[in-house]
C-alpha positions as CSV (number, residue, x, y, z in Angstrom):
1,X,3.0,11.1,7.4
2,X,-0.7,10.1,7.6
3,X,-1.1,7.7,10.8
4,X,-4.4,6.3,11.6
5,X,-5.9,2.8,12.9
6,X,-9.0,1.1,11.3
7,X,-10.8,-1.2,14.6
8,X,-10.6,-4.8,13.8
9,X,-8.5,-4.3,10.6
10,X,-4.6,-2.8,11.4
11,X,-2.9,0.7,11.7
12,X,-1.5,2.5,8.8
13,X,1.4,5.1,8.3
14,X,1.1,6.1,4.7
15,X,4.5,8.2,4.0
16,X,4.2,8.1,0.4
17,X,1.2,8.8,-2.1
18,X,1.4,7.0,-6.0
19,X,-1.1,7.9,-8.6
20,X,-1.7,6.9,-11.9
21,X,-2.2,10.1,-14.5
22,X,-4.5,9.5,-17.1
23,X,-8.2,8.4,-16.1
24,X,-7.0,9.0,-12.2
25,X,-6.0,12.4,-12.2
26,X,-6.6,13.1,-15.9
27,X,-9.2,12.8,-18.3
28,X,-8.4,13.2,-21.6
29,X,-4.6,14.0,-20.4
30,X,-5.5,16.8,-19.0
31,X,-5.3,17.3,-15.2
32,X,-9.0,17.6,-13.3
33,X,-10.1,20.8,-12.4
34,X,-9.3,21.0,-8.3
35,X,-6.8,17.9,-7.8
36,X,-3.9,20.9,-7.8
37,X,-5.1,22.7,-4.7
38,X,-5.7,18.6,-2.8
39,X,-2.2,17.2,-4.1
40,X,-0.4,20.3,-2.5
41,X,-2.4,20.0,0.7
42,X,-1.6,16.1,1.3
43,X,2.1,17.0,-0.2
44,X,2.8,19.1,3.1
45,X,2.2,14.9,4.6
46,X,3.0,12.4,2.4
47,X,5.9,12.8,-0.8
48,X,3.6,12.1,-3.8
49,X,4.7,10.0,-7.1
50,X,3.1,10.2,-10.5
51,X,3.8,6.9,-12.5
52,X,2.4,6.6,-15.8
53,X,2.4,5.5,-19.6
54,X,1.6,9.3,-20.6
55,X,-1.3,7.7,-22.9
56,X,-1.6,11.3,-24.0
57,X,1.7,12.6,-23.8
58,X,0.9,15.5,-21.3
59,X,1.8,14.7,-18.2
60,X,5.3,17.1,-18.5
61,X,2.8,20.0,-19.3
62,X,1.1,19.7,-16.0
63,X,4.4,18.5,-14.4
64,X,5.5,21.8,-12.5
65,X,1.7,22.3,-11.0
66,X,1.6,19.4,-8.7
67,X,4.4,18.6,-6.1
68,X,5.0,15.4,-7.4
69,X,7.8,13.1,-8.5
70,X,6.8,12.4,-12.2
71,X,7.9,8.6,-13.3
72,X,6.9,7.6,-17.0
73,X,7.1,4.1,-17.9
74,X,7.8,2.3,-21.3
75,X,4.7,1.0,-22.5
76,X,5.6,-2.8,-21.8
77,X,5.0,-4.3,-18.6
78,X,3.8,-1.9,-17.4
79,X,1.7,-3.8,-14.4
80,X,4.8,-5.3,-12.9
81,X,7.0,-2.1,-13.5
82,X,4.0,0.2,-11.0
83,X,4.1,-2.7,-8.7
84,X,7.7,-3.1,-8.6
85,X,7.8,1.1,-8.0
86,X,5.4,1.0,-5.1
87,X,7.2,-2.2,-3.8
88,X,10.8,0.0,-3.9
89,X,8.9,2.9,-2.0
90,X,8.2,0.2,0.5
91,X,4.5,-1.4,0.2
92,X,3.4,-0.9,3.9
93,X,4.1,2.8,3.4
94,X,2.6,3.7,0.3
95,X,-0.8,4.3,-0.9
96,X,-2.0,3.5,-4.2
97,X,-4.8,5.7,-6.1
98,X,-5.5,4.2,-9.9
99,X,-8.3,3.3,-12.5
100,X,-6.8,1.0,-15.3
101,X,-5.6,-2.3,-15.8
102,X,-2.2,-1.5,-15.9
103,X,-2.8,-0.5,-12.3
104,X,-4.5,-3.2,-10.8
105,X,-1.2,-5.2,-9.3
106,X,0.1,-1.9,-7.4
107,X,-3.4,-1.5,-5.7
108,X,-3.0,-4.8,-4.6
109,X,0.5,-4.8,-3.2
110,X,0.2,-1.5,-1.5
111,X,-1.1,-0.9,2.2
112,X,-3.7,0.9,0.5
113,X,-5.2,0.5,-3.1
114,X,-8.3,3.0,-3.6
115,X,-9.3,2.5,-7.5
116,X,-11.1,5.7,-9.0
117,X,-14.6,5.1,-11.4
118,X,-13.9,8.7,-13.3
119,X,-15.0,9.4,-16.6
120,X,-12.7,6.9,-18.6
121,X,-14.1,4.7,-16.3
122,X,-12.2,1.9,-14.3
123,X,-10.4,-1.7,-14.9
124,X,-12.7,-4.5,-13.1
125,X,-9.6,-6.2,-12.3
126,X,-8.3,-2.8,-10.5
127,X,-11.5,-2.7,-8.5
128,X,-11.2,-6.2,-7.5
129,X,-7.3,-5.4,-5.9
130,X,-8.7,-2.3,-4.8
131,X,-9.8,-1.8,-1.0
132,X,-11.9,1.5,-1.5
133,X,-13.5,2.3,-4.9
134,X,-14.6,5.9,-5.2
135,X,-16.2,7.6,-7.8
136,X,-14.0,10.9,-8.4
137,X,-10.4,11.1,-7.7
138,X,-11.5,14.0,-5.5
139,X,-13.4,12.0,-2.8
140,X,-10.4,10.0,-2.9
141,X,-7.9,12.4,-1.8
142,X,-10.3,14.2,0.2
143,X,-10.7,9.9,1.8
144,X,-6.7,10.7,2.5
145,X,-7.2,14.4,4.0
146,X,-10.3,13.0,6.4
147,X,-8.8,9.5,7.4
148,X,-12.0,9.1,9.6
149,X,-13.7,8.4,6.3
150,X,-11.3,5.9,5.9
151,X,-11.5,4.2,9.1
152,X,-15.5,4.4,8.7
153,X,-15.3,2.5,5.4
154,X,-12.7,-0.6,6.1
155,X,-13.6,-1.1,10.2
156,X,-14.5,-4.6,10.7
């Protein structure tokens, strides 16, 4: 568990982690160079959940590399079924790292939504719902690993 307070805003307790694959922790379908070693570092805190439309169709290749719970989704409806995931997890436990469209409703509905600008870019909806935008997914882990960074960014 990850347990911090932000001054002015609320307290978190983040048990679980939910990313998207592609254009979060993938470009191109295949998973960034370093996310490995900072997935099994915040996996010895928080129980980490993959949900994606496996755009590529890799995700199972990199599947037994990340301590992860690996959920693909049928490619309708995709925005209510990641939001209805994190929402099963239990929103005020989970937070929600993502770049696309199809992500932008669990940001929102999660304690925390932190939307990634990669290389495939990010949905302006998902940066809207978001409450931290980073530009690489590994300054947003590394936000996760350093909560002080966290609580620097949202205090009020």
């Amino acid at each position: 568990m990850i347990e911090f307070e932000v001054p002015g805003l609320r307290k978190f307790q983040f048990k679980n982690l939910v990313l998207d694959y592609n254009g979060t922790i993938a470009y191109n379908g295949e998973l960034i160079p370093g996310v490995e070693k900072l997935l099994s570092e915040l996996s010895k805190q928080l129980k980490i959940y993959i949900v994606t439309a496996d755009t590529f169709n890799k995700v199972k290749d990199f599947q037994n590399l990340i301590e992860a719970e690996v959920h693909i989704l049928p490619p309708e409806d995709q925005i209510k079924l990641k939001a209805d995931f994190v929402e099963i997890l239990g929103q005020d436990s989970t937070v929600v790292i993502g770049n696309g469209a199809n992500d932008s409703k669990m940001l929102k509905v999660s304690a925390l939504g932190i939307a990634v600008i990669g290389k495939e870019g990010a949905s302006s909806k998902t940066l809207q719902n978001a409450d931290i935008v980073c530009n690489s997914i590994e300054d947003a882990l590394n936000l996760l690993l350093n909560p002080k960074l966290i609580i620097a960014t949202l205090r009020q």
